[in-house]
Structure formats: C-alpha cells, structure tokens
C-alpha positions, 0 to 999 in steps of 0.5 A: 500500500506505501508503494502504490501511494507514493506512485500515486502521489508521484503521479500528482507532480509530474504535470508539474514536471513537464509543464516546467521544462524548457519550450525549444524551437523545433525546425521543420522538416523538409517539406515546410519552407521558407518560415517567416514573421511577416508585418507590413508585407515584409520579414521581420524579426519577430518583436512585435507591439502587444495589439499589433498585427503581423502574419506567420508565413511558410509554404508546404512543398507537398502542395496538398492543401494539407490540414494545419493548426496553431498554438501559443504557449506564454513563457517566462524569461527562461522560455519555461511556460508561464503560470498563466493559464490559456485564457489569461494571456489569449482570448478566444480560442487556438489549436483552430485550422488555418483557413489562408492558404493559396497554392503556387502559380507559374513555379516549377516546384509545387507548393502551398502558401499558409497565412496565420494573421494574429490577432485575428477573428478567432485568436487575440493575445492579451499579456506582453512577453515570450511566446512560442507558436506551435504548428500542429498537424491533423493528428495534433503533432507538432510540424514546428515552432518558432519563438516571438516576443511581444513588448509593452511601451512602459519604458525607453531604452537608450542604447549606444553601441561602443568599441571593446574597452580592453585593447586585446578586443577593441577591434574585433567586438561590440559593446552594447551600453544602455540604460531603463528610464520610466516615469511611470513604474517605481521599480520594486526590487530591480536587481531581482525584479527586471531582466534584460536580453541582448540580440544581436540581428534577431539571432535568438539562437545568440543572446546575452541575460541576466545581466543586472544593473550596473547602479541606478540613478533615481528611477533610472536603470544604467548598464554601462559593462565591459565584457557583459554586455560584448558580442563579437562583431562578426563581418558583414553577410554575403547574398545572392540574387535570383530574382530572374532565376533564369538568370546570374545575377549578383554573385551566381555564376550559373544557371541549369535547370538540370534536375527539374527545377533551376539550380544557381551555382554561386561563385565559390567563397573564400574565407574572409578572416585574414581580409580587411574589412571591407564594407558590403551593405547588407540586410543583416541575415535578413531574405526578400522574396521576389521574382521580377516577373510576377504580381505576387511574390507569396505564390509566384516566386519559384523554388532553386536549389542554390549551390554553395561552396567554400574555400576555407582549408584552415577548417577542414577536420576540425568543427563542422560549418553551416550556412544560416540567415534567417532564411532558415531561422539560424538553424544548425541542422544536418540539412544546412551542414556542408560537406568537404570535397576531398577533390576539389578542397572545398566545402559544397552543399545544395539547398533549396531556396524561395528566389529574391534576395538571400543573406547568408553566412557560414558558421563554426559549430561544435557537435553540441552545436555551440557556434565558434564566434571567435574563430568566425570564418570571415573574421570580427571587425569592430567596424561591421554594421550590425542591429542590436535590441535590448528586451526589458523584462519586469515581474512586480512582487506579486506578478505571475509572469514576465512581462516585456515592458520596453524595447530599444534598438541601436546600430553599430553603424554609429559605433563610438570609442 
C-alpha cells in the first residue's frame, strides 16, 4: 500500500514536471519552407507591439492543401511556460485550422502558401512577453515552432553601441551600453525584479541575460559593462540574387535547370578572416522574396536549389560549418551542414531556396552545436554594421509572469570609442 501511494502521489507532480521544462524551437522538416514573421508585407524579426498585427508565413512543398493548426504557449524569461493559464494571456480560442492558404502559380516546384494573421477573428493575445507558436498537424503533432516576443511601451531604452574597452578586443567586438528610464513604474526590487536580453540581428539562437544593473540613478536603470554586455562583431553577410532565376545575377555564376527545377551555382567563397574589412551593405541575415516577373511574390516566386561552396582549408577536420540567415531561422541542422570535397578542397552543399534576395553566412559549430564566434570564418571587425535590441523584462512582487515592458534598438553603424 506505501508503494502504490507514493506512485500515486508521484503521479500528482509530474504535470508539474513537464509543464516546467524548457519550450525549444523545433525546425521543420523538409517539406515546410521558407518560415517567416511577416508585418507590413515584409520579414521581420519577430518583436512585435502587444495589439499589433503581423502574419506567420511558410509554404508546404507537398502542395496538398494539407490540414494545419496553431498554438501559443506564454513563457517566462527562461522560455519555461508561464503560470498563466490559456485564457489569461489569449482570448478566444487556438489549436483552430488555418483557413489562408493559396497554392503556387507559374513555379516549377509545387507548393502551398499558409497565412496565420494574429490577432485575428478567432485568436487575440492579451499579456506582453515570450511566446512560442506551435504548428500542429491533423493528428495534433507538432510540424514546428518558432519563438516571438511581444513588448509593452512602459519604458525607453537608450542604447549606444561602443568599441571593446580592453585593447586585446577593441577591434574585433561590440559593446552594447544602455540604460531603463520610466516615469511611470517605481521599480520594486530591480536587481531581482527586471531582466534584460541582448540580440544581436534577431539571432535568438545568440543572446546575452541576466545581466543586472550596473547602479541606478533615481528611477533610472544604467548598464554601462565591459565584457557583459560584448558580442563579437562578426563581418558583414554575403547574398545572392535570383530574382530572374533564369538568370546570374549578383554573385551566381550559373544557371541549369538540370534536375527539374533551376539550380544557381554561386561563385565559390573564400574565407574572409585574414581580409580587411571591407564594407558590403547588407540586410543583416535578413531574405526578400521576389521574382521580377510576377504580381505576387507569396505564390509566384519559384523554388532553386542554390549551390554553395567554400574555400576555407584552415577548417577542414576540425568543427563542422553551416550556412544560416534567417532564411532558415539560424538553424544548425544536418540539412544546412556542408560537406568537404576531398577533390576539389572545398566545402559544397545544395539547398533549396524561395528566389529574391538571400543573406547568408557560414558558421563554426561544435557537435553540441555551440557556434565558434571567435574563430568566425570571415573574421570580427569592430567596424561591421550590425542591429542590436535590448528586451526589458519586469515581474512586480506579486506578478505571475514576465512581462516585456520596453524595447530599444541601436546600430553599430554609429559605433563610438
């Protein structure tokens, strides 16, 4: 009898258990492309305004108007599901069908085009702060999820991007300074009560928290660190364009459409680590779907597989390399992993991409999948332009969950000493 009420007892707590663990992204699989958060008909990174509409887009390369649902999940600072239950941060309902979708038109690779619009007749989210969206099938499996933030504008956050002060660094990393200024919340306990998260171009995937103010001033929060707050500054992203897909364009060498679908060979890279810096104006990871020839871009824009090699022989056998942007969420997975070619002494893979637009990039990574933002491919320079937010999260003493009381952002262009 004590053995089946311990069970039992044990039984109790694991809700509780699972409930607490940690909402990871999970990538989709090959068939779902080219996921994006959408605002004003274009990519962004996924901030958004509590109240403010925006869309999340993908394409399903079956093609078969397949049955999707949708999800949220409210989570705290540590991306553990808050203790709000559903109908305290989302009015109405979720986990309904997605109504919005259209197949292609004039593109060789088949596929269908899902539009989720929040809020919208059915869904309207009620609280700021982190959200995972999950997109179910019809058994009410999870395809994949993706994370946003949602922010209330109760505070403001001044930034200033600075060179590195120690002098090893100064010309290979950013600072990030930045103060919290409200005139209408007295912050209670803010050394234990406000968190703040630092992004670097919307990699989430590549943050810096719990940092706690350096001292205050009055009411006012100032974080004026060293090493704290330091990202490497990494090097301007690479691009191709394929907006005539039947054409090279900006660095694709060559076109064929062997295969079925028209393949973009890109000119072979070099790693830039040893260069100078050079400035290259880019959209910091960001992608733009377009096709020169059509009305609208959402269906009419085509699918190619896009060739990438990379001469960088100093990293053969040591970590593996991938190519990521926010063309596919940064991700490191086995399907972005390039491959060495003995022969040639190169690194190449093949991915298939929606045409337009495409920042790009190659990063070190360990098996953990721990990126080597030191011994970066194509360097760290102090003087590259990167966007940088500041998320400042408050929870008041008797509060149940983390809201997202401000946002700041703040470039490297205007980078000082």
């Amino acid at each position: 009898m004590r053995k089946l009420f311990i069970f039992r007892l044990l039984l109790l707590f694991v809700p509780a258990f699972a409930s607490a663990q940690t909402e990871r992204e999970i990538f989709p699989p090959y068939n779902i492309r080219t996921v994006s958060f959408v605002q004003n008909g274009q990519n962004i990174v996924p901030f958004f305004r509590l109240g403010d509409s925006f869309q999340l887009q993908f394409d399903d390369l079956f093609g078969n108007e397949a049955n999707y649902y949708y999800q949220f999940v409210h989570c705290d600072y540590d991306w553990k599901p808050s203790q709000l239950v559903k109908s305290e941060y989302l009015r109405g309902f979720d986990e309904i069908r997605i109504q919005d979708y259209t197949n292609s038109f004039n593109a060789l690779q088949i596929y269908s085009h899902y539009r989720l619009s929040v809020p919208n007749k059915n869904t309207a989210l009620l609280v700021s702060g982190n959200y995972m969206i999950k997109i179910l099938n019809e058994d009410r499996e999870v395809v994949f999820s993706r994370k946003f933030i949602l922010y209330e504008e109760l505070v403001s956050v001044p930034m200033q991007i600075k060179r590195a002060r120690n002098v090893k660094d100064v010309n290979f990393k950013q600072n990030v300074e930045f103060s919290i200024k409200s005139p209408n919340i007295l912050f209670q306990s803010p050394l234990t009560n406000v968190k703040v998260l630092l992004i670097k171009n919307g990699q989430l995937n590549n943050t810096i928290g719990n940092v706690k103010p350096m001292y205050t001033i009055g009411n006012d929060l100032i974080y004026k660190y060293d090493a704290e707050t330091q990202f490497w500054g990494g090097n301007e992203y690479r691009y191709f364009e394929n907006k005539d897909i039947r054409a090279a364009n900006n660095n694709v060498g060559r076109v064929d459409s062997n295969g079925g679908l028209y393949n973009s060979h890109l000119y072979t890279d070099n790693a830039r680590a040893r260069d100078q810096y050079s400035y290259n104006p880019d959209i910091n990871g960001n992608f733009v779907i377009k096709n020169i020839n059509a009305e609208n871009n959402e269906i009419e824009a085509d699918y190619a597989w896009v060739f990438f090699s990379l001469s960088a022989p100093a990293y053969y056998g040591k970590e593996d390399i991938y190519i990521n942007g926010m063309f596919n969420n940064f991700a490191l997975t086995p399907e972005f992993k390039m491959d060495y070619n003995k022969d040639k002494g190169i690194y190449e893979k093949a991915i298939m991409i929606k045409q337009g637009f495409t920042n790009y990039r190659y990063v070190v990574a360990d098996k953990t999948g721990r990126i080597d933002n030191e011994n970066a491919i194509d360097g760290n320079f102090f003087q590259t332009e990167n966007n940088y937010f500041t998320l400042v999260y408050y929870k008041e003493n008797n509060q149940r969950y983390d809201r997202v009381i401000g946002r700041g952002i703040a470039s490297s262009e205007d980078i000082i000493n």
